[in-house]
Backbone as XML, in Angstrom:
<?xml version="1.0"?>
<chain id="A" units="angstrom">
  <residue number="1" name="UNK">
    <atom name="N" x="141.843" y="151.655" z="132.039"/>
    <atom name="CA" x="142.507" y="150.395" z="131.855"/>
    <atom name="C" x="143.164" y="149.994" z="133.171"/>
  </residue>
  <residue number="2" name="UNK">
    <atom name="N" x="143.092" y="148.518" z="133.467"/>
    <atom name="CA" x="143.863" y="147.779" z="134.406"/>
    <atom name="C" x="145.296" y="147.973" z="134.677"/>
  </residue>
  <residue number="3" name="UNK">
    <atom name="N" x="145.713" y="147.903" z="133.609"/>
    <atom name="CA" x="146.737" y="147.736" z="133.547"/>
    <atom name="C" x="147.882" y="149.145" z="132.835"/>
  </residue>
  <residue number="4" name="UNK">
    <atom name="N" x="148.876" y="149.084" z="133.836"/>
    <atom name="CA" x="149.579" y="150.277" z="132.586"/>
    <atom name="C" x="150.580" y="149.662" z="131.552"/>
  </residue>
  <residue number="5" name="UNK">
    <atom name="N" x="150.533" y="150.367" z="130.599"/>
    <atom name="CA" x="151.215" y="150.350" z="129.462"/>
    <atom name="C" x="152.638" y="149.236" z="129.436"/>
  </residue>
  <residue number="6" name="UNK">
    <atom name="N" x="153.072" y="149.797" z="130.942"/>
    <atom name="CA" x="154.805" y="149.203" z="130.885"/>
    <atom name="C" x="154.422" y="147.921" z="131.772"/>
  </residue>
  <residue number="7" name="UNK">
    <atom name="N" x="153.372" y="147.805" z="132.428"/>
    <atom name="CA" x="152.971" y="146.061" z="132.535"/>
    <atom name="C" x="153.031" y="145.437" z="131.605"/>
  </residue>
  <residue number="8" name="UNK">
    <atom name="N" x="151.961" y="145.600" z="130.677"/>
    <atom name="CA" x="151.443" y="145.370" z="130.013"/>
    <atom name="C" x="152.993" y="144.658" z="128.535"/>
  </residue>
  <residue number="9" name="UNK">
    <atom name="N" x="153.988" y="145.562" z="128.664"/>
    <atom name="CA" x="154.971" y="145.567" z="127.445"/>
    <atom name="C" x="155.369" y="143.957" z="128.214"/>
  </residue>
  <residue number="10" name="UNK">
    <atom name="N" x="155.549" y="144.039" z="129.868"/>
    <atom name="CA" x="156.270" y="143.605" z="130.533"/>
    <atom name="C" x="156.086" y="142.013" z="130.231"/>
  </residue>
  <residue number="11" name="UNK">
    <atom name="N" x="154.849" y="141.922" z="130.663"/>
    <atom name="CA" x="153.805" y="140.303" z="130.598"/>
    <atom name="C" x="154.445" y="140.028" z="128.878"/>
  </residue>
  <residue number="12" name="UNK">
    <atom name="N" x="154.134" y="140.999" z="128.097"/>
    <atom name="CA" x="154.493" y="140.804" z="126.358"/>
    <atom name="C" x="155.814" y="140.106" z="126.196"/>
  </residue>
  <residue number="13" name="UNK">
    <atom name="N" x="156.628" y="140.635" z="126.900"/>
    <atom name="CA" x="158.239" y="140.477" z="126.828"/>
    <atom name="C" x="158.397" y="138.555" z="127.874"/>
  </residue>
  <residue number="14" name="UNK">
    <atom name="N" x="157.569" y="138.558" z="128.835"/>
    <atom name="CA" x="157.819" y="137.511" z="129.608"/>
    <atom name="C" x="157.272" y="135.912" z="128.984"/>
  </residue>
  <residue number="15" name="UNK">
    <atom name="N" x="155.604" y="136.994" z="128.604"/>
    <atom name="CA" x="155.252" y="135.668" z="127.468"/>
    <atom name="C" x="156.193" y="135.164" z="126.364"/>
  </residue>
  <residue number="16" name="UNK">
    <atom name="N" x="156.287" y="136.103" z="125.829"/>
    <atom name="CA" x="157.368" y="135.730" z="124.629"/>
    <atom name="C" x="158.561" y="134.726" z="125.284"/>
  </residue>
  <residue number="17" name="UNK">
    <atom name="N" x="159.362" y="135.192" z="125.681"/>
    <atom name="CA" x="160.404" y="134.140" z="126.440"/>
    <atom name="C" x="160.079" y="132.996" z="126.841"/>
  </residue>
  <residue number="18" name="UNK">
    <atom name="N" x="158.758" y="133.073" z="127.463"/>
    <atom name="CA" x="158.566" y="131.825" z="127.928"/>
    <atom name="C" x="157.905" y="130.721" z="126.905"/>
  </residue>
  <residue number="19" name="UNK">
    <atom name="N" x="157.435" y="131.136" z="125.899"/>
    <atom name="CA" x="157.048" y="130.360" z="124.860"/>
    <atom name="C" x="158.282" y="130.081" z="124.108"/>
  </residue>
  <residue number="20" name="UNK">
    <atom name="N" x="159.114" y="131.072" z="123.686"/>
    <atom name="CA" x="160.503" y="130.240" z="122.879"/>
    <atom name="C" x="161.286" y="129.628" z="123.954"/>
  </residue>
  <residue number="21" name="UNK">
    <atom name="N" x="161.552" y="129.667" z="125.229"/>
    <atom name="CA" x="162.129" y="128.899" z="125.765"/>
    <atom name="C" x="161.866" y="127.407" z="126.216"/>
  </residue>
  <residue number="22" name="UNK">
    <atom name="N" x="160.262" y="127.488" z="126.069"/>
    <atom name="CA" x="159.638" y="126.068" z="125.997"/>
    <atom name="C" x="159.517" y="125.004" z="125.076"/>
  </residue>
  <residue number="23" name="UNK">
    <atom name="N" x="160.439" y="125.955" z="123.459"/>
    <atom name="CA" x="159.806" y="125.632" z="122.486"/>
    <atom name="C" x="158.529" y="125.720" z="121.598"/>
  </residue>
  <residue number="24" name="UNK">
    <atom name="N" x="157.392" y="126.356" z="122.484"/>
    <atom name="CA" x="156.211" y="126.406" z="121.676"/>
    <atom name="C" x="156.460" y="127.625" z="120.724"/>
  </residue>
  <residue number="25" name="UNK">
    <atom name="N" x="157.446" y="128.486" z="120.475"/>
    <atom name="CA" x="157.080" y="129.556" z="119.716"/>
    <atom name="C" x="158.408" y="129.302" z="118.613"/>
  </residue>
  <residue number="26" name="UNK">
    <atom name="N" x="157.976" y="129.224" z="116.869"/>
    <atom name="CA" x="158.725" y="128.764" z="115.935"/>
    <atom name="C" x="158.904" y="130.465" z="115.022"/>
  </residue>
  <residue number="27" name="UNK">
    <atom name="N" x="160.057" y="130.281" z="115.102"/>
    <atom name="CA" x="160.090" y="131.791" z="113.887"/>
    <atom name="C" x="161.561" y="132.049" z="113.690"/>
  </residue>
  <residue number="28" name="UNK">
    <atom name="N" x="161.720" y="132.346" z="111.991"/>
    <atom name="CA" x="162.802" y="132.611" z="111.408"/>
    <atom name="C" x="163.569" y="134.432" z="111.459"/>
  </residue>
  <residue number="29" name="UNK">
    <atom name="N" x="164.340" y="134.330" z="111.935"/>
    <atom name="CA" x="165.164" y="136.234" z="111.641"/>
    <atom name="C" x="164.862" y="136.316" z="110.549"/>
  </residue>
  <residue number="30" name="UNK">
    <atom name="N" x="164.426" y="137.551" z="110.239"/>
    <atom name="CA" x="164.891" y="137.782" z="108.715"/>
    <atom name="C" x="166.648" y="137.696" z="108.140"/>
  </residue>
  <residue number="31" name="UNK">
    <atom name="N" x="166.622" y="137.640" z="107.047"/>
    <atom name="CA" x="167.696" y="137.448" z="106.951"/>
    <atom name="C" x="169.076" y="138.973" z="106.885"/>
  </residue>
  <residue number="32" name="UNK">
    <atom name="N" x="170.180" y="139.189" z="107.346"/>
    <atom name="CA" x="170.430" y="140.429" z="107.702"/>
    <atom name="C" x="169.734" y="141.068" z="109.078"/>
  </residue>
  <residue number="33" name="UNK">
    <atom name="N" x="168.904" y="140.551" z="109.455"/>
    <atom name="CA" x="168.487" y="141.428" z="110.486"/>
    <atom name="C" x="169.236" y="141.685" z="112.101"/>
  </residue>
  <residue number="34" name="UNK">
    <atom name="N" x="169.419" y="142.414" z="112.368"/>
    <atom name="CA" x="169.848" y="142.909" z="113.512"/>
    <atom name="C" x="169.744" y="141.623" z="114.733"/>
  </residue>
  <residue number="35" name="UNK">
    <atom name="N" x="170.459" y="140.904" z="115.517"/>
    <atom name="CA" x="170.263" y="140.258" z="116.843"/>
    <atom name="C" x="168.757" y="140.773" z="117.571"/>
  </residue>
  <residue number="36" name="UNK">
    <atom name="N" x="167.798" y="140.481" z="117.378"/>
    <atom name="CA" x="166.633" y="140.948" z="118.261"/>
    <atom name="C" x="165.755" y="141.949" z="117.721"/>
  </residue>
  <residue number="37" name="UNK">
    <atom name="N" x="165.811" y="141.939" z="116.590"/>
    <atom name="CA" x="164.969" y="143.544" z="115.945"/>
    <atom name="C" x="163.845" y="142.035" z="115.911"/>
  </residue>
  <residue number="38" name="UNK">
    <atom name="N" x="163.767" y="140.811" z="115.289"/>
    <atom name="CA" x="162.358" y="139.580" z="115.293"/>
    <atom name="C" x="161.790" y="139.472" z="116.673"/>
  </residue>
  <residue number="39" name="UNK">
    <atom name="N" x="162.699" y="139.530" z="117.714"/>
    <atom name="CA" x="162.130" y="139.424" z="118.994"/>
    <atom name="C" x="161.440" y="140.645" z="119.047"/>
  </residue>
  <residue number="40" name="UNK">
    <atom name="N" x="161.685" y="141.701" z="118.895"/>
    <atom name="CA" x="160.588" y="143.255" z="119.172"/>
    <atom name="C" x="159.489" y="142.961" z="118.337"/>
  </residue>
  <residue number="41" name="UNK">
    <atom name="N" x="159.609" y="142.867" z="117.340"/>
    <atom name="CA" x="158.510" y="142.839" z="116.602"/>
    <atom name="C" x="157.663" y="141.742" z="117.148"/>
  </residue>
  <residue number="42" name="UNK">
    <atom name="N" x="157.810" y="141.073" z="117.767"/>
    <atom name="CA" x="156.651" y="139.897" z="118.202"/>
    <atom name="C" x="156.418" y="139.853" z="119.759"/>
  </residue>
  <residue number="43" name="UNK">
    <atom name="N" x="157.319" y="140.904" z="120.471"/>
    <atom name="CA" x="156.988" y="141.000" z="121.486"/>
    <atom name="C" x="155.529" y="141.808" z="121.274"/>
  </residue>
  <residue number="44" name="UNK">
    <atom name="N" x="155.949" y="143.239" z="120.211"/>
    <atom name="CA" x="154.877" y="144.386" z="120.084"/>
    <atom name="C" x="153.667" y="143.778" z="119.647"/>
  </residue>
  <residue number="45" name="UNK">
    <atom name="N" x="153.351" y="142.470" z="119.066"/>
    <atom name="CA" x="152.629" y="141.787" z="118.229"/>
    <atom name="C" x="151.385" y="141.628" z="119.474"/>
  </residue>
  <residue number="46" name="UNK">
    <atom name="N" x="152.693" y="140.783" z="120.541"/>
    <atom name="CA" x="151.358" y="140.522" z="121.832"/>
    <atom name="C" x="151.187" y="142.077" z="122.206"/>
  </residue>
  <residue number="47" name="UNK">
    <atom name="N" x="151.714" y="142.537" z="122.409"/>
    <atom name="CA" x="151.705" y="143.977" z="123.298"/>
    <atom name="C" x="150.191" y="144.273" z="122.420"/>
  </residue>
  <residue number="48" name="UNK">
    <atom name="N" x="150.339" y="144.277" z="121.616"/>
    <atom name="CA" x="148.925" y="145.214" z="120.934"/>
    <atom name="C" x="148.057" y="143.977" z="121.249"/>
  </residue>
  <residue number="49" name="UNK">
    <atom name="N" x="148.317" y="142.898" z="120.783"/>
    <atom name="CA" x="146.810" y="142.039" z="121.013"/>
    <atom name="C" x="146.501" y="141.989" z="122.235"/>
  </residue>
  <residue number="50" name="UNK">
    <atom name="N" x="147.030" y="141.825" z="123.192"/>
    <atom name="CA" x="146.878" y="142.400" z="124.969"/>
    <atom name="C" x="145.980" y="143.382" z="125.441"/>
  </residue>
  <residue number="51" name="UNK">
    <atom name="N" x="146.618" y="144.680" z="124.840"/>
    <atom name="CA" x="146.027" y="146.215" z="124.599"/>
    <atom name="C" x="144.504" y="145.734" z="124.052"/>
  </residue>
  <residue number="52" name="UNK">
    <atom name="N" x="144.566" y="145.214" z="122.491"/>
    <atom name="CA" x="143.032" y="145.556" z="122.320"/>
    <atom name="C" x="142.223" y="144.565" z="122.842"/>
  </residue>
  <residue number="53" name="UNK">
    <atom name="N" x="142.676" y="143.359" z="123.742"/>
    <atom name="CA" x="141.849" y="142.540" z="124.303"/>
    <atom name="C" x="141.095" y="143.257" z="125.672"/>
  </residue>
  <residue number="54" name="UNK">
    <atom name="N" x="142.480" y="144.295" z="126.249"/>
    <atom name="CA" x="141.679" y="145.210" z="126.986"/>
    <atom name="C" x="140.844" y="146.151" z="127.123"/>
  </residue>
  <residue number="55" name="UNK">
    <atom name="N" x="141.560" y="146.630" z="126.357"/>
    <atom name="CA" x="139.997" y="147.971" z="125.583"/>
    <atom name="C" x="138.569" y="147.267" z="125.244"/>
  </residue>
  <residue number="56" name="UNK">
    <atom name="N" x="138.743" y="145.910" z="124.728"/>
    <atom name="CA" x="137.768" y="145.269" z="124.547"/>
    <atom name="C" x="136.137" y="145.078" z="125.863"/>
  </residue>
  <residue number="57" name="UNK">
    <atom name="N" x="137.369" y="144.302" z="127.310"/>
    <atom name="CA" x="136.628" y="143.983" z="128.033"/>
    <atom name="C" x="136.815" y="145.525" z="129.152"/>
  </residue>
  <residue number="58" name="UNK">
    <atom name="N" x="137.373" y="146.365" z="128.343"/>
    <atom name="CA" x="136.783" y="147.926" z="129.039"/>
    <atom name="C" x="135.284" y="148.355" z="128.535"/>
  </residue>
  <residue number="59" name="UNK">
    <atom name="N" x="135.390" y="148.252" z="127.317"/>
    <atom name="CA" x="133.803" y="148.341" z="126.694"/>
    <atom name="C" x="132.860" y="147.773" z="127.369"/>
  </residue>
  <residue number="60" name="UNK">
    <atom name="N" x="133.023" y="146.138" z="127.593"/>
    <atom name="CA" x="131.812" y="145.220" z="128.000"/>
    <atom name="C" x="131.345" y="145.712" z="129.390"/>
  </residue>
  <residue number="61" name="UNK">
    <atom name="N" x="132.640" y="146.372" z="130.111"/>
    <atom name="CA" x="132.391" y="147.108" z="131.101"/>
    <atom name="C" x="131.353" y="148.574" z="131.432"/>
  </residue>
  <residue number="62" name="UNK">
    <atom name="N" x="132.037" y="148.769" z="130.799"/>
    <atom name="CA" x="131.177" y="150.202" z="130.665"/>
    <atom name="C" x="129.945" y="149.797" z="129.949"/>
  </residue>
  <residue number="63" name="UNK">
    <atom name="N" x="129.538" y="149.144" z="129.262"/>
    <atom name="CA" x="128.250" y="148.643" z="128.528"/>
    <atom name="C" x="127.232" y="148.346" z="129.726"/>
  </residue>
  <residue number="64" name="UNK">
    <atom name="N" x="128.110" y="147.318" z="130.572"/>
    <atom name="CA" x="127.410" y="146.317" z="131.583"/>
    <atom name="C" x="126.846" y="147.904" z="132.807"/>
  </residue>
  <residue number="65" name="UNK">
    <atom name="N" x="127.871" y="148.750" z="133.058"/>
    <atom name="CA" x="127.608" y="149.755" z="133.980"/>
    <atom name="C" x="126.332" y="150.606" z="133.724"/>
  </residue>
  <residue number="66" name="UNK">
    <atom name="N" x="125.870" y="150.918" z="132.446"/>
    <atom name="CA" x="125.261" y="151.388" z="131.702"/>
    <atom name="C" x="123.641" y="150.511" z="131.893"/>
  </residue>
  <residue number="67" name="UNK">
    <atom name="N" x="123.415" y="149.223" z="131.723"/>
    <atom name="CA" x="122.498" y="148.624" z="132.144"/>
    <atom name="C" x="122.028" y="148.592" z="133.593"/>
  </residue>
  <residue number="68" name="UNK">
    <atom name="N" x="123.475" y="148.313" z="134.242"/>
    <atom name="CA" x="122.827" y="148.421" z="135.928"/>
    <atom name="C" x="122.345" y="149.867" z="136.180"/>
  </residue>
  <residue number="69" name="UNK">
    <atom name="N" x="122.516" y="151.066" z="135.995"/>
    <atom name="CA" x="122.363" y="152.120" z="135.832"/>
    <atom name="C" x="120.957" y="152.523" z="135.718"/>
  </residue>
  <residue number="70" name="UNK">
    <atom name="N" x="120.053" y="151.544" z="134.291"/>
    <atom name="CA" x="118.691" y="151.654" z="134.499"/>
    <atom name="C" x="117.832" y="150.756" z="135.289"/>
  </residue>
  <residue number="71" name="UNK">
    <atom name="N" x="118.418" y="150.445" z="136.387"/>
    <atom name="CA" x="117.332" y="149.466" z="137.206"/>
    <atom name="C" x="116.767" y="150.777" z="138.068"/>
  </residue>
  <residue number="72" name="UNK">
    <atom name="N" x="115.286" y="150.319" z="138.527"/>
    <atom name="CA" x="114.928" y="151.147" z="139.570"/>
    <atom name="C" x="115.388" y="151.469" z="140.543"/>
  </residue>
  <residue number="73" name="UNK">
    <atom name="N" x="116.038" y="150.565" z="141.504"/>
    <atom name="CA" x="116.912" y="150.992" z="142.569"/>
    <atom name="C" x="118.016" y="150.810" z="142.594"/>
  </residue>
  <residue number="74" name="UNK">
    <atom name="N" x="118.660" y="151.323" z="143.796"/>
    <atom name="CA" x="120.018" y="151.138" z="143.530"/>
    <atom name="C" x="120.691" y="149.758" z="144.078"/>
  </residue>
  <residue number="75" name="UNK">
    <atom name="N" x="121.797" y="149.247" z="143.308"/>
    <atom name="CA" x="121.764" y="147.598" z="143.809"/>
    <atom name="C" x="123.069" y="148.249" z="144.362"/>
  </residue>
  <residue number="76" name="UNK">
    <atom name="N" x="123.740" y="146.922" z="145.394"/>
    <atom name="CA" x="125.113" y="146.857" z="146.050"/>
    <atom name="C" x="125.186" y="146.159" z="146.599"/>
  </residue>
  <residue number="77" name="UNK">
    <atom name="N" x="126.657" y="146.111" z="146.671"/>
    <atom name="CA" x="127.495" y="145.207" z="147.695"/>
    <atom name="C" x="127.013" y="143.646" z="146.845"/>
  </residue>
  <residue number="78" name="UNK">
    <atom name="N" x="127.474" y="142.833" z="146.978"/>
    <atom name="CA" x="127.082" y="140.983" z="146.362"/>
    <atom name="C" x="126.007" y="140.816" z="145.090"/>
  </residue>
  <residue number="79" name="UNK">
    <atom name="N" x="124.799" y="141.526" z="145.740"/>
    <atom name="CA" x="123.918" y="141.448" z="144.311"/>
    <atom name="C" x="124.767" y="142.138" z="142.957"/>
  </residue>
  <residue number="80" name="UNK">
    <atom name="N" x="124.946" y="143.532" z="143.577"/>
    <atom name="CA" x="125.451" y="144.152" z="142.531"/>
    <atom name="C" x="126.526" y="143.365" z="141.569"/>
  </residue>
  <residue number="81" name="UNK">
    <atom name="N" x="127.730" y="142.432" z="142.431"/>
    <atom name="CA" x="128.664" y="142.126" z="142.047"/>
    <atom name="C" x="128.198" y="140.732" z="141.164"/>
  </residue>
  <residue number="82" name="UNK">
    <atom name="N" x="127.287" y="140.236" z="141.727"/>
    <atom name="CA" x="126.357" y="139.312" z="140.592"/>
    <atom name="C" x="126.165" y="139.453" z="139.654"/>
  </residue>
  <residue number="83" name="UNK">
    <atom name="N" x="125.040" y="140.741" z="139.718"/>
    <atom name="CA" x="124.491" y="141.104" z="138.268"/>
    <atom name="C" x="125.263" y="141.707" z="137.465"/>
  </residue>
  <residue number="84" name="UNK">
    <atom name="N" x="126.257" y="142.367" z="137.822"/>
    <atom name="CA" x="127.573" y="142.727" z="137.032"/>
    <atom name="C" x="128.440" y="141.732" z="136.228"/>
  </residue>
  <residue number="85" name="UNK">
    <atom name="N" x="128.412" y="140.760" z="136.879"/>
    <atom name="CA" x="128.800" y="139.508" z="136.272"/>
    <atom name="C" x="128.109" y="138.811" z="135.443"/>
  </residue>
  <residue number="86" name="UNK">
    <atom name="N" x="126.773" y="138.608" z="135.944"/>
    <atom name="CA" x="125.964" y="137.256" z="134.747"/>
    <atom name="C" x="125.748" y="138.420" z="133.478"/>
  </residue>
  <residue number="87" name="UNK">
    <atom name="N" x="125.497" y="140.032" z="133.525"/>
    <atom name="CA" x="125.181" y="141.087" z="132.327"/>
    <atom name="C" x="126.709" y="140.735" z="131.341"/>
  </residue>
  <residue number="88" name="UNK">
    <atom name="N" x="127.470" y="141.079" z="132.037"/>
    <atom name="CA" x="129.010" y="140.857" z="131.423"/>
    <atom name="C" x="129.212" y="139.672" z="130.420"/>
  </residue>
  <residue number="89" name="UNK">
    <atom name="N" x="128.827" y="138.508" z="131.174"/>
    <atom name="CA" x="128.927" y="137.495" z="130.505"/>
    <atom name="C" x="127.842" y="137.199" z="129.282"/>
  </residue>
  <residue number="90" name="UNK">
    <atom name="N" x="127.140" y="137.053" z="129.648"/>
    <atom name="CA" x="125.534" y="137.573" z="128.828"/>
    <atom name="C" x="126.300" y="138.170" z="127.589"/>
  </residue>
  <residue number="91" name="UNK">
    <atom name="N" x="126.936" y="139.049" z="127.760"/>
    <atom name="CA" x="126.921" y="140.253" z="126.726"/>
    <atom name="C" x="128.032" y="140.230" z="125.732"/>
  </residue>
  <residue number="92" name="UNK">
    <atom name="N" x="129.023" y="139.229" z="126.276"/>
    <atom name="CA" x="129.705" y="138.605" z="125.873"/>
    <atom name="C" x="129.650" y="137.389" z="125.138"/>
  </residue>
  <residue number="93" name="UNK">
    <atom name="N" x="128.744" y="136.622" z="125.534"/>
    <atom name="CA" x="128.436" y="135.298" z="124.878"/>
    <atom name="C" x="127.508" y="136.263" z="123.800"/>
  </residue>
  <residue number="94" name="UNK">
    <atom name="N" x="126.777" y="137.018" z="123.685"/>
    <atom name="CA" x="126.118" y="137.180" z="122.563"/>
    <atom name="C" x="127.229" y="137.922" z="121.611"/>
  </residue>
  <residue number="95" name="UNK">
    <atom name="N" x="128.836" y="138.579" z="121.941"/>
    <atom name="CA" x="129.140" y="139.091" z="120.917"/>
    <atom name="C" x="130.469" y="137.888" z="120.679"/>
  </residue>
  <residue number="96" name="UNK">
    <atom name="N" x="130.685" y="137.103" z="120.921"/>
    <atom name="CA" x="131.506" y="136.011" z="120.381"/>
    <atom name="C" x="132.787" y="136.399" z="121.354"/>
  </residue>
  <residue number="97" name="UNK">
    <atom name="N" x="132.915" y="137.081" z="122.433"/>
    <atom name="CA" x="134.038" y="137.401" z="122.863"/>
    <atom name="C" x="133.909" y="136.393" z="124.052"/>
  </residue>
  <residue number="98" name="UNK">
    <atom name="N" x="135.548" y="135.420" z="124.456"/>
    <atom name="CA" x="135.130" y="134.817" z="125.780"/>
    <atom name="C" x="135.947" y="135.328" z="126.412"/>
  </residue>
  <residue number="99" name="UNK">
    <atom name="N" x="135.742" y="135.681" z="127.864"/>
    <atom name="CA" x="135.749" y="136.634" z="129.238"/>
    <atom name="C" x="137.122" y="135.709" z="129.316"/>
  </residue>
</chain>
């Protein structure tokens, strides 16, 4: 993964703020609840959808590595970084995921 874990919380925690401070983000405390126990819980909300968006395009990765792998020769440098790209995308548009 790209990214570590405590980035990753980090961007979670920054998005969040920056969407309720803009207004785009609407949500009630529960009632009784602690000053900020609603903010964790929706920070962790992105935190995981983040996480498995990455694991996601770790797969397409390793998928895509896996194809260049069976060409006859060995590609590099620009081509490589091409065909790494249009396979990726390719492989993506066929599983509904956008890059």
């Amino acid at each position: 993964m790209r990214l570590t874990d405590d980035k990753v919380r980090r961007i979670a925690e920054r998005l969040h703020d920056e969407l309720a401070e803009r207004g785009l983000l609407e949500y009630r405390e529960p009632a009784g609840a602690r000053l900020g126990t609603g903010r964790a819980a929706r920070v962790k909300a992105i935190f995981d959808f983040i996480l498995e968006d990455l694991r996601i395009e770790e797969a397409l990765d390793a998928e895509v590595e896996k194809v260049l792998a069976t060409y006859s020769r060995e590609i590099k440098g620009t081509e490589r970084d091409i065909l790494f790209r249009k396979h990726k995308e390719e492989l993506a548009r066929k599983r509904g995921y956008v890059l």
